[in-house]
N, C-alpha and C positions, 0 to 999 in steps of 0.2 A: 286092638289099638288102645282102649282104654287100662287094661291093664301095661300096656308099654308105657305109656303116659304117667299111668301109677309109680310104676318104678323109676321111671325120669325124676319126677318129682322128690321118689324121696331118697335118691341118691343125693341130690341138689340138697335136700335137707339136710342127711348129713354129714357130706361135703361143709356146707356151712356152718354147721356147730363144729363140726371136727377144727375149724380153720378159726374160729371166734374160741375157742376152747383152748388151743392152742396157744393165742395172743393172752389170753387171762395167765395163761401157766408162764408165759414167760415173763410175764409183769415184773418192774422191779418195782421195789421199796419207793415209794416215796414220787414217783413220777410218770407220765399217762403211758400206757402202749399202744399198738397197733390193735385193732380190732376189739379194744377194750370195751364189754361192753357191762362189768360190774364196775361199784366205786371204788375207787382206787386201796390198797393195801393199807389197811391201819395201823397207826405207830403212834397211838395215844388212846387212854381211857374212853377220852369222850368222844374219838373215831369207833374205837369198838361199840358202843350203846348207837351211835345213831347206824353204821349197819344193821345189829340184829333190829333197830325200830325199821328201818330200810324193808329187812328180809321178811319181817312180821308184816307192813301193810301189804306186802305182794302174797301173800299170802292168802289175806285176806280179799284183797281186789281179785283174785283167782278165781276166788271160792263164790264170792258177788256174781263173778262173771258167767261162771260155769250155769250158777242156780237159774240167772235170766235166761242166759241161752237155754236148759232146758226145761224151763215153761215157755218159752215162744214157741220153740219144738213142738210139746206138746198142744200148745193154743193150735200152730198150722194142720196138724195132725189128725186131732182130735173132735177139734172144731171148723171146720171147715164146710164148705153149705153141703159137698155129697157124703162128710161120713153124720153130719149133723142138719138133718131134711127141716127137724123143725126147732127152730132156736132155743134154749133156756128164757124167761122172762123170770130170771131170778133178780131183785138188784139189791138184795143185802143178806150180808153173812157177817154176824158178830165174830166170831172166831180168827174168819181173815182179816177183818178190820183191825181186830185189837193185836195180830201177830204182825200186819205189814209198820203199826203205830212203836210196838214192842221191841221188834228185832232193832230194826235201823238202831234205836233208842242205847240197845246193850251194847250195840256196835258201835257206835259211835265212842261211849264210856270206855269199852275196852281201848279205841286209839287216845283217848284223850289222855288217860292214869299215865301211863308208860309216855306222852307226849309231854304233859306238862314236867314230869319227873326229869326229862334229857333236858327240858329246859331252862328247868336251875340249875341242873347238872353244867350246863356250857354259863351259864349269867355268873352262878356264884362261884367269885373266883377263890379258893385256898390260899391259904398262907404263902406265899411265895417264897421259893429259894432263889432266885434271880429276877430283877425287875431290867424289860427292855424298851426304850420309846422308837416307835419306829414311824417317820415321818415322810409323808409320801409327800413328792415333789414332779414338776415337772421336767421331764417320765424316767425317775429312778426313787429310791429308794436310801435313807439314813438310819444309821441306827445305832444308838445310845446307851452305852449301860452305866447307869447311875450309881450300882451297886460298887462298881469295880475300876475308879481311879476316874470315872465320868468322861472319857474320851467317845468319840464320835469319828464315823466313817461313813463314805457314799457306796454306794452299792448298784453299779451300770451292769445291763447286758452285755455281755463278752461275746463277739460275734466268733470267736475262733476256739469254744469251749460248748461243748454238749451236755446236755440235751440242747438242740436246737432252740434258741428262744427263751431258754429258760436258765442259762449258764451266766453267772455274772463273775466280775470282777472281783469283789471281798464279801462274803458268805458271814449271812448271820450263823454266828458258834453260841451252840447251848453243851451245857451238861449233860447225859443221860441221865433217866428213872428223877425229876428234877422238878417242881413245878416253877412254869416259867410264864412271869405275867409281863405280857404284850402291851404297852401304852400308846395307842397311833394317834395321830393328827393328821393335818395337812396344813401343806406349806402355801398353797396356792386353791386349787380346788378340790373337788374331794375325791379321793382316792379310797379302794377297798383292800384289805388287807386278808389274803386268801390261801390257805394251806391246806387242800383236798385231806392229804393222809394223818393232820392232825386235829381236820372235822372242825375249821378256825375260819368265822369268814367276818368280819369288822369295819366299818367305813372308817376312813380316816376322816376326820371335818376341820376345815381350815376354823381356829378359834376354840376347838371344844376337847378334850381329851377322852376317848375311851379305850376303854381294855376289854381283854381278853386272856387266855388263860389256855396252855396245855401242857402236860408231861409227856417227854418221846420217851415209847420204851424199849426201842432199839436205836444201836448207833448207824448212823448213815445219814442218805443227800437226800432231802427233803427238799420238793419244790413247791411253787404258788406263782399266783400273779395277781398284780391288778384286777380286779373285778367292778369296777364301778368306769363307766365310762368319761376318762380325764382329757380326752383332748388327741391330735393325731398320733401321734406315740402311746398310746394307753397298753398297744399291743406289745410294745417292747420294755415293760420295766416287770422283769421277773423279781419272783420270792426265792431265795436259795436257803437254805437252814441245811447246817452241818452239826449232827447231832455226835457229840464226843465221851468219852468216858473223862472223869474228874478231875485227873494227871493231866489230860490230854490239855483239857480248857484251861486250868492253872496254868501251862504252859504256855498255852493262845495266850492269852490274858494279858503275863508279861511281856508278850512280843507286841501285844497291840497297843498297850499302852505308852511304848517307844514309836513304834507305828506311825501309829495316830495321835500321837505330843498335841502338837499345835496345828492348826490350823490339815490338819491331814485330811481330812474330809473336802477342804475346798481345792485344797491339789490336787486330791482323786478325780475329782467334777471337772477342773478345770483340764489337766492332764487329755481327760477323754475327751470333754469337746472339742478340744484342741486339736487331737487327731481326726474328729469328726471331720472337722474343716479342711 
């Protein structure tokens, strides 16, 4: 019986990794799957360092885990009143003292070097090849590029465009291989500004400007969303980032700047609520 049990169990097991395994492999670029249960696929510098920071603390929290589990093991085992009739009346050991004060100590340093290092890595932002202001509103998204004729567009949920929820109407366009610095605010209250696969998360503050900063180093659709809790629609104003080769976005460029002339951003807005109603 218990050996049937046994085999139940680790059919089930893996069964389940085979089916979570599966969902990792068919992950695309830039947006969540089914059963996903790693971070999502990296398509920037400063996505690649916080995985491997990611794969090194699990690593370590492993190895933490393992070492407890087996000294409780051993304490249940070892120490227990029938294999241990007459207790230890020891209550000091320099040794263990100074190794339980020591280890934590190195371990701690070792997360620290490599944490504080990602964390200039993502604050200090690079020279910029593109500057974009992206201003959260209530519940969508604008976005400005200064650099390039200074027009302006809205950017709604598209209910008829996949990924579910995450599909809008006019997609922020960057360059490839590019560094591209992010300048959010808010219009209203504050809004987060949040791109999983390019390791980007920013509050927008109504009144204050900050930035942000990544290079995508493949082309393709990059999602995000809202991450700061704005209000009943918080759930519905996605991030889309369409990352293009050099040609491609010179060509965006001067289509958007016809686009979005005058006032095209508040047709987009008003257009969509329009059909709301």
């Amino acid at each position: 019986m218990k050996m049937s049990m046994g085999r139940r169990l680790l059919g089930l097991a893996v069964a389940g990794a085979a089916l979570a395994a599966s969902g990792a492999a068919f992950a695309e670029l830039g947006q969540p799957a089914p059963w996903e249960y790693q971070l999502q696929q990296s398509g920037s510098p400063v996505m690649d360092n916080i995985v491997w920071f990611h794969n090194f603390l699990l690593v370590i929290i492993t190895v933490i885990t393992l070492f407890v589990l087996a000294l409780l093991v051993v304490v249940v085992v070892k120490f227990n009143a029938r294999a241990n009739p007459v207790p230890s009346r020891t209550t000091h050991n320099t040794l263990i003292e100074v190794m339980w004060t020591l280890v934590p100590v190195l371990i701690l340093v070792a997360i620290a070097v490599p944490s504080f290092r990602l964390l200039f890595l993502e604050l200090d932002v690079p020279k910029a090849d593109l500057t974009i202001k992206a201003t959260g509103k209530q519940w969508y998204w604008s976005y400005a590029y200064p650099d390039n004729g200074k027009f302006e567009f809205d950017s709604l949920m598209a209910q008829d465009k996949q990924p579910r929820l995450l599909g809008v109407d006019n997609e922020m366009v960057v360059p490839v291989n590019k560094v591209i610095r992010v300048q959010t605010t808010g219009a209203d209250v504050i809004h987060s500004f949040a791109v999983p696969s390019f390791g980007i998360k920013i509050d927008a503050i109504p009144g204050r400007l900050n930035e942000t900063w990544f290079k995508a180093t493949k082309v393709g659709m990059y999602y995000g969303q809202c991450s700061e809790l704005c209000g009943k629609d918080h759930a519905f104003m996605p991030i889309a980032v369409r990352v293009v080769s050099d040609q491609d976005f010179a060509s965006w460029v001067e289509e958007a700047k016809k686009k979005y002339a005058s006032g095209g951003a508040n047709t987009t807005f008003a257009s969509a609520a329009g059909a709301a109603q």
